[in-house]
N, C-alpha and C positions, 0 to 999 in steps of 0.2 A: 813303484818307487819306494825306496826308506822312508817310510813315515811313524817313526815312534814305536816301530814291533808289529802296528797293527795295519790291516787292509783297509783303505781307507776309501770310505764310503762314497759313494755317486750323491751330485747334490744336482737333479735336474728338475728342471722347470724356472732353474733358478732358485729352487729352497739352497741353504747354505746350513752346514750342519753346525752345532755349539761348540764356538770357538773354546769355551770354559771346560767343555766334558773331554776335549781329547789335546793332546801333548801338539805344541806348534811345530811346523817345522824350521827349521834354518831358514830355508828358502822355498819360493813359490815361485813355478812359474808359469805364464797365462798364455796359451795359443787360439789366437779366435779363426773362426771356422765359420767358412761360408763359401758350402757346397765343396767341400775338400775330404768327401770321403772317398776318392780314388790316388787322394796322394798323402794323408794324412801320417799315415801308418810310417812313413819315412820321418817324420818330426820326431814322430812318438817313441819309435825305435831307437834314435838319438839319445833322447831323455831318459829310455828306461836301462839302457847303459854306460852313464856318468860315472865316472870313477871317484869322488865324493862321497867319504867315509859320515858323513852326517844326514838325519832327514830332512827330503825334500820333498815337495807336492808337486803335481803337474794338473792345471785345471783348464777345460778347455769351453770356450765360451762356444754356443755353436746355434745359430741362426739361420742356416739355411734348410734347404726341403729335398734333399739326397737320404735323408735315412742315414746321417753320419753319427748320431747321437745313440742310437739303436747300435749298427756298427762299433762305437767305442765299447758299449758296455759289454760285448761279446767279446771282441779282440783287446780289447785295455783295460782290467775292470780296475785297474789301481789308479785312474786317471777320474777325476772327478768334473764332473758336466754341467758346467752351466746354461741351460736351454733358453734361449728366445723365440715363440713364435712368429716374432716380426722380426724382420730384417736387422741385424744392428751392425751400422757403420765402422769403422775402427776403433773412433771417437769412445760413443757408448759400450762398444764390446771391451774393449781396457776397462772401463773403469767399472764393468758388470765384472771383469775380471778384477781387478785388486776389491772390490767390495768383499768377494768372498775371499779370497786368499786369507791364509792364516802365518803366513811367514815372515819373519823377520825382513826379511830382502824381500824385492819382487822385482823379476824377472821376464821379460818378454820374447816369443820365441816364434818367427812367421809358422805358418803353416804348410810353408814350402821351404822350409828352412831344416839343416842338419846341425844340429851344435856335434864339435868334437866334442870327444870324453872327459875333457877335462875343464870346459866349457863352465859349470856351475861350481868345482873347486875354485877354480881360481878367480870366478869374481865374488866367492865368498872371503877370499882371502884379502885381494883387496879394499871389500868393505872392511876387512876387520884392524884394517891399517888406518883406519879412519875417515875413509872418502865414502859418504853419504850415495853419492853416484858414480858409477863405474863405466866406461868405456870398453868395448871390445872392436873388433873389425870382421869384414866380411869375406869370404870367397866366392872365387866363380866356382858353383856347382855344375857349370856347361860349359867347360873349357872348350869343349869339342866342335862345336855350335855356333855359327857366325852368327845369328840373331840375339841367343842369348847370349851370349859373348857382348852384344853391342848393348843388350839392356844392361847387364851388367857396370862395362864402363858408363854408361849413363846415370844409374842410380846411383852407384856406389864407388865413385872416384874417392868421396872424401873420406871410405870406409876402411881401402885396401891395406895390407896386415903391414903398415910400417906405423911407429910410432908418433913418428913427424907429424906426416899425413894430417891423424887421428887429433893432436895436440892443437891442428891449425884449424879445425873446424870453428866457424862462428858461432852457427849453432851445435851443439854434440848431439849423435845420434846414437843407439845402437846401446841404449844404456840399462843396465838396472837401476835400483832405487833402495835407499834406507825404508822401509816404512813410515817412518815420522815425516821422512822429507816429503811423500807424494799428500800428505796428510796436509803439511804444511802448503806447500804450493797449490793445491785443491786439483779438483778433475780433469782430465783430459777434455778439451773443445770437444762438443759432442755437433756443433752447427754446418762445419764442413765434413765433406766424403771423405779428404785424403789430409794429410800434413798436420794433424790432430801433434804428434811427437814434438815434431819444430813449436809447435806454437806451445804446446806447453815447457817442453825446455828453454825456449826464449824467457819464458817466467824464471828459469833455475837457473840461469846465466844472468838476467835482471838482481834476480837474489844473492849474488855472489856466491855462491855455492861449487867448490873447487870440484874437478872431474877428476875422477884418475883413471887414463886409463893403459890398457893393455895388449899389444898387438896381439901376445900370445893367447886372449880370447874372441874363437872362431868359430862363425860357423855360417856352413856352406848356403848360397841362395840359390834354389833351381829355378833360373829365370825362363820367361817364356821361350817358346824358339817355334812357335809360326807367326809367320809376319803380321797377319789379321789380329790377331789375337796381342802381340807384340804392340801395336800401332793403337789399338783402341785400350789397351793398359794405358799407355802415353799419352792419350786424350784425356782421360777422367784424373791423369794426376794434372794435365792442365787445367781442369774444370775445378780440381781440388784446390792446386794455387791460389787463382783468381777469385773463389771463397772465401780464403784465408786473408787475401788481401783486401776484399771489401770489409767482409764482418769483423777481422781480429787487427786491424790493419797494419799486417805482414807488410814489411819493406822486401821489394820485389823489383827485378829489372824490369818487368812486365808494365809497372807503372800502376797509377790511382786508378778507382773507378772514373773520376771526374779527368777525362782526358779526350781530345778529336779523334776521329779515325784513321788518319795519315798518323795520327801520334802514334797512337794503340798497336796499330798493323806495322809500323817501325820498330817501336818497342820488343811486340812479341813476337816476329818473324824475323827480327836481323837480332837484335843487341841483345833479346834474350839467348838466343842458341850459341849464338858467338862466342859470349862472353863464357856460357858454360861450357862449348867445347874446350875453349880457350884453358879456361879453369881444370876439366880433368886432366886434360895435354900438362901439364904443369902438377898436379899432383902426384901423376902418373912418373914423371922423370924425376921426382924429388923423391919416390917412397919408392917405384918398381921400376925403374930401367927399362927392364928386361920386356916389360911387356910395351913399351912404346910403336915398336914395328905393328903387332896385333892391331892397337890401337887405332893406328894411322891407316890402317888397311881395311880397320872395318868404319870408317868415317863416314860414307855413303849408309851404311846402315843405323848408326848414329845420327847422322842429321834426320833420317825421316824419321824414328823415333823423335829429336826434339821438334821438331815441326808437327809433329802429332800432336803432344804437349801444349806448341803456341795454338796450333786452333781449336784446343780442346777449351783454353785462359781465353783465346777471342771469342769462342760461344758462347761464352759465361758470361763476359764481360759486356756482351752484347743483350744478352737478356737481363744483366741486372740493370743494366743503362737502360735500358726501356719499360723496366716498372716504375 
């Protein structure tokens, strides 16, 4: 990556190098990694050709036991490593990533994620129009794919590249950060598995802090596409909800911890999925037309994906009910 002229050093085990001794860049951005050394190289390829006349870093937090961290410095060495022995959540691994980052912006990028090339120009530009936080959206990277195809509109209804869309989200996803701002609003929730982003931008929409964003910043997600594998992703984002909703107390269709079991099992098997199929169907016609047919067609594979979800939030919420 353009870092100042110079190759920029591996910082692993977690050492971070002296912000003082070498030139910042523009921008940082963090991809955490866990167990993603057989699809990483696709992120990274993304990032190592941005069209972005200024320096940027790319820093990859990386936690799991695949030998990915060995791996980058072979095939990345411009990519700097931050290592955890221990597992780190999404939670912890952001904010192990913004610790070190040295850039003015900071930027987040999955690990099965492709940014186009033009991806880190232009939310440099929009921060520089003055929006602290930026918005972009997302693509299917498995158009082809009825599964991924179904996680996709699942996840990512309030993402898809119309500006509408993006403008109507309650909470905003999909964002970078001023530096100062993520300073100000303090760490990412490190207590839950999953939905770490929401709960901290619920603080940056509490703060009144304007978003700006941009359909034309994308990039692509390669969602799951075996069903097993599809279906237990969708469990642990339910287990992750129902976290968020006890400890951070996330407003959720799902409902409180303190609730009956005809409540709970109504809540999270009818009026949650409902409502959210209900919700992309309606995003989906206000931002893309074009894909409603898809949509409608893959509904059967969408609902068992949200039902995964609900009984991932009913296991949870079943075991925090019983401590």
């Amino acid at each position: 990556m353009k870092a100042s002229g110079q190759s920029t050093k591996q910082a692993l085990s977690g050492a971070v190098p002296d912000r003082a001794a070498e030139g910042r860049p523009t921008i940082s951005v963090v991809v955490c990694s866990y167990n993603s050394r057989d699809r990483i190289h696709i992120a990274l390829e993304s990032l190592r050709n941005q069209d972005i006349d200024e320096p940027y870093e790319v820093l990859v937090v990386d936690s799991g036991t695949d030998g990915c961290a060995e791996y980058l410095g072979r095939a990345f060495p411009e990519v700097r490593v931050v290592r955890s022995e221990r597992r780190l959540f999404p939670g912890p691994a952001r904010n192990r990533g913004v610790s070190a980052a040295r850039g003015a912006y900071i930027a987040f990028l999955p690990d099965d994620g492709v940014a186009r090339r033009d991806w880190l120009r232009r939310r440099v530009a929009m921060h520089r129009r003055g929006y602290a936080a930026v918005g972009g959206a997302i693509m299917n990277a498995t158009p082809l794919h009825p599964v991924g195809s179904a996680g996709y509109y699942l996840e990512y209804s309030a993402l898809i590249p119309s500006r509408r869309v993006l403008a109507e989200q309650s909470v905003p996803h999909c964002l970078s950060y001023e530096r100062t701002l993520l300073e100000r609003l303090g760490p990412f929730p490190e207590e839950a598995d999953t939905g770490e982003d929401t709960l901290l931008n619920e603080r940056l929409r509490s703060d009144g802090v304007s978003v700006g964003f941009d359909a034309e910043i994308q990039l692509g997600h390669r969602d799951l596409t075996r069903m097993r594998q599809y279906l237990a992703h969708q469990y642990e984002h339910g287990r992750g909800l129902a976290q968020c909703v006890e400890r951070y107390g996330l407003s959720s269709s799902i409902g409180p911890l303190e609730q009956s079991t005809p409540r709970a099992l109504a809540r999270m098997f009818l009026r949650y999925p409902t409502m959210r199929w209900w919700h992309a169907l309606g995003r989906i016609r206000r931002g893309r037309p074009r894909w409603l047919p898809g949509y409608l067609a893959l509904t059967p594979l969408v609902w068992a994906g949200l039902w995964a979800t609900s009984a991932g939030a009913f296991a949870e919420w079943r075991a925090r009910g019983s401590r």
